[in-house]
N, C-alpha and C positions, 0 to 999 in steps of 0.2 A: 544264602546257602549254608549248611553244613559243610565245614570243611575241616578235614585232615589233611595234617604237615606230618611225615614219616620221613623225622631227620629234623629236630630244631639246630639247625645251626646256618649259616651265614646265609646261603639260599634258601632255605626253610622259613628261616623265620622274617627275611625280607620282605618275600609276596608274602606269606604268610602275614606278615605286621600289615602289608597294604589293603587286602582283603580284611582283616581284621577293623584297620580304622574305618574301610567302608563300609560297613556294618553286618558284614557277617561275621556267623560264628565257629569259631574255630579252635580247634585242638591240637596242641602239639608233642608230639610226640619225641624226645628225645634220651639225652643223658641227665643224672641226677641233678648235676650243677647249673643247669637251664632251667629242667624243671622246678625244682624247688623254687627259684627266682621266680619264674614267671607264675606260679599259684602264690608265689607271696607279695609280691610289688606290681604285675603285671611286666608286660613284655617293654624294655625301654627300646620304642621306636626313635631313631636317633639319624634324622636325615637332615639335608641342607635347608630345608623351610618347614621344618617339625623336630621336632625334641619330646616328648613326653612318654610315660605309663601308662599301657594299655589294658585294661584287664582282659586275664584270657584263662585258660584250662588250659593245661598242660599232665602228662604222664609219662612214664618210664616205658611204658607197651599200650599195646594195641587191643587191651580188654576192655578198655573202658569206651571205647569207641562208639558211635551211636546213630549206626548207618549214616555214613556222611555222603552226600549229594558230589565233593567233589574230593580226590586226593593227590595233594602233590606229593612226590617221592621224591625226596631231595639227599634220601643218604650217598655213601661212599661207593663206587662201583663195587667194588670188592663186598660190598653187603649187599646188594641189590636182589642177590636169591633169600637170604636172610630175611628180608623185610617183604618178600612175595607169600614167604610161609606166614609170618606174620600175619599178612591179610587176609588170604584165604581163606575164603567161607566165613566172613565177616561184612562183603560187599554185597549190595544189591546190582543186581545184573545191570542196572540201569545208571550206575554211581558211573562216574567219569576219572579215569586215573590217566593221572599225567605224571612221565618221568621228566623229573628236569636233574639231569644229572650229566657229568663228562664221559664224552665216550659216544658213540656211534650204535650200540647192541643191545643197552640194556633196556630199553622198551618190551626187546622181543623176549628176553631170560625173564623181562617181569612176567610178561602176559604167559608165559608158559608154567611160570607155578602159579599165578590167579586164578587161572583158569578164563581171563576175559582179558577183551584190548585194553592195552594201552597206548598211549596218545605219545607220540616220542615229541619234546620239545629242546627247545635250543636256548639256552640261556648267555643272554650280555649285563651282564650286572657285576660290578665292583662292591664289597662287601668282607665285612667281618664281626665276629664275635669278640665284641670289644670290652665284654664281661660277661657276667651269670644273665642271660637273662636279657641280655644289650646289645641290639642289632647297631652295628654302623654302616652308614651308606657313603661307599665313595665317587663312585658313578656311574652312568650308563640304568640297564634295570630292565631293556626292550624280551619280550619273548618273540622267539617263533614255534609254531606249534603244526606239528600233524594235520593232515585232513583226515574231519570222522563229520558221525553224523552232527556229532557236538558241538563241533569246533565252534561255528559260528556263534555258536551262544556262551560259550567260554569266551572267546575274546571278547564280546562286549562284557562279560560281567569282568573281566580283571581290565579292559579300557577304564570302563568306570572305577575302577578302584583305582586308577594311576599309572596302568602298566601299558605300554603300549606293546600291542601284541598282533603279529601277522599271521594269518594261515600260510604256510610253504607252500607253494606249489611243486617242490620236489625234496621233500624233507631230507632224502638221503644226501643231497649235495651241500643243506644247511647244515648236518651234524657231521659230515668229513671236513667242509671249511673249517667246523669251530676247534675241530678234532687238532686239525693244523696248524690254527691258531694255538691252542694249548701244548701242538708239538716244539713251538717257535720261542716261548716264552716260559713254562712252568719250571723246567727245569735248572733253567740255567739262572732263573729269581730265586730256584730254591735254595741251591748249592752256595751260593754270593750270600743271599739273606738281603738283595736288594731288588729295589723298584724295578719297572719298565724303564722310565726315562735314564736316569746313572747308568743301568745296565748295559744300553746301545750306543752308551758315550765311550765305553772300554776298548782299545784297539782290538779287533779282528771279530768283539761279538756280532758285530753283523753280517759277517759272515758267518758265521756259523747257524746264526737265525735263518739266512737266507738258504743254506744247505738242506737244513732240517725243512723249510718249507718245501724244498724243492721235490726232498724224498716224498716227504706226503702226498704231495702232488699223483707225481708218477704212481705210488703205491692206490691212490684212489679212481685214476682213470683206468691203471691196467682190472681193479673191482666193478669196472663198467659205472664208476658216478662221474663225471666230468666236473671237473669245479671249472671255476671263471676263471680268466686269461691275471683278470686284474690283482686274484689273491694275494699274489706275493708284494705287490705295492702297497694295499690295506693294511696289511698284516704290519710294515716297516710303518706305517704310520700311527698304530696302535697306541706306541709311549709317549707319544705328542698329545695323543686325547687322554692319556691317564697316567703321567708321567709317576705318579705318585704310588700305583696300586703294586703291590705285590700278589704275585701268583697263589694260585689256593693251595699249589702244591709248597710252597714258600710256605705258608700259613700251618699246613699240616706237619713240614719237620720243624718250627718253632715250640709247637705245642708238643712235640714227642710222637702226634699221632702217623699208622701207616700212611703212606701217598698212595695215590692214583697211578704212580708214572704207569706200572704196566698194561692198564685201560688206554693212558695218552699214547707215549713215543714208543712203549712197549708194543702196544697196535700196533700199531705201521713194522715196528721189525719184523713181529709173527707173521703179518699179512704180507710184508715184502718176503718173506722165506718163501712161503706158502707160491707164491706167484715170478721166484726169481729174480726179484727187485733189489738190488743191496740198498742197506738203508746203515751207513756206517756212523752219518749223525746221530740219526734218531739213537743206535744203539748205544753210542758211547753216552748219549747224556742219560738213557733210561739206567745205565750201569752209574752215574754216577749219583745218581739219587740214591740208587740201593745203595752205593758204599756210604754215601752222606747218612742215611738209615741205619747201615748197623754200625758206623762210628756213635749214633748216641745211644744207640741200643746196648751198648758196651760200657764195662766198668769205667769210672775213671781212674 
């Protein structure tokens, strides 16, 4: 396949690197400091039973483009209209776009400036940009994906490239889970600058984890999605399978870049406003990201 990554960076260029070593061709689309890297070294694929340089194409936009058969959208919520205009009237009616990005909405904000579907997907992968150009994998990597006419032929082609990928049969209650998940854990990796596992060793953090689940919860059945009974014991189990990984939004105030919070724990307040709901965890942590935000945003 032809494939377009719009967003090289830690999910970008992941599947993106996987598809790549399985022999399609692929372009990525990012920031200078990626690009440049990856049209000069190739992309350094950098996982637990691979290490090497892949060569690829890489650019700063979306002109160079070259009707791509498939496109993952991996940027930041907060740019996800950005990158719909981007596309627009550069896709064939037939190309397959898939959002893998955090958040619960932006499938439908893409398809409405594309002008065509997109495919909403649910991303479990551990992951960073570990230099210019230098995907690191820490673990996990599973998708779940939309039902379209596509899917089925999507999932066998990124099966075969490595990824193990499910069709949902209720996508809306795979992207509030993950939503949750993100509500339970980004923040409070961000604010610390630590892992999962240290993190749930701290007196009372798990309580507060299990608060902020609890709101999401409530805020997504009173939305009419019902999650499973068992979320909130999963979710406590999370830093046992990845004791190590730090949150993406941890990863975005290390680098100086905006966060997500108001797509993650910011959702659930809006949507718990909107419906009644108090949601006084999710709020106080989504506030403390913005204040962790404009502390570096500030002189020293």
């Amino acid at each position: 396949m032809q494939v377009a990554v719009i967003g090289a960076g830690a999910v970008g260029c992941y599947y993106g690197g996987l598809l790549l070593r399985a022999g399609h061709d692929v372009t990525f689309v990012g920031r200078p400091v990626h690009v440049d890297a990856i049209n000069t070294n190739g992309l350094l694929l950098d996982l637990k039973t691979f290490k090497g340089h892949l060569p690829a194409r890489a650019a700063i936009d979306t002109t160079s483009l070259d009707s791509p058969d498939l496109v993952l959208v991996c940027v930041k919520s907060a740019d996800t209209e950005q990158a719909g205009r981007a596309l627009a009237g550069r896709l064939r009616p037939d190309a397959s776009v898939l959002s893998l990005q955090n958040g619960v909405d932006n499938a439908q904000r893409l398809s409405a400036v594309i002008g065509q579907a997109v495919i909403p997907a649910v991303v479990y992968v551990g992951s960073e940009m570990a230099g210019p150009g230098h995907i690191r994998h820490h673990g996990g990597g599973d998708l779940a994906i939309g039902r379209s006419l596509a899917s089925e032929a999507l999932a066998q082609a990124l099966e075969a490239a490595g990824v193990h990928t499910t069709i949902s049969h209720d996508i809306e209650v795979t992207l509030w889970s993950k939503l949750v998940i993100n509500c339970a854990f980004n923040a409070l990796s961000a604010v610390a600058d630590i892992s999962y596992g240290p993190m749930l060793e701290v007196d009372g953090a798990k309580d507060v984890v299990t608060r902020a689940v609890q709101e999401g919860i409530a805020v997504a059945r009173a939305s009419g999605v019902s999650l499973p009974d068992d979320l909130l014991a999963n979710i406590l189990n999370i830093p046992n399978m990845m004791p190590r990984q730090k949150s993406s939004t941890a990863q975005d105030l290390a680098r100086g870049k905006p966060s997500e919070i108001d797509f993650l724990n910011g959702h659930v307040v809006r949507k718990g406003a909107e419906l009644g709901i108090p949601t006084p965890t999710n709020h106080a942590l989504q506030v403390m990201v913005k204040l962790a935000e404009r502390s570096k945003a500030l002189p020293a």
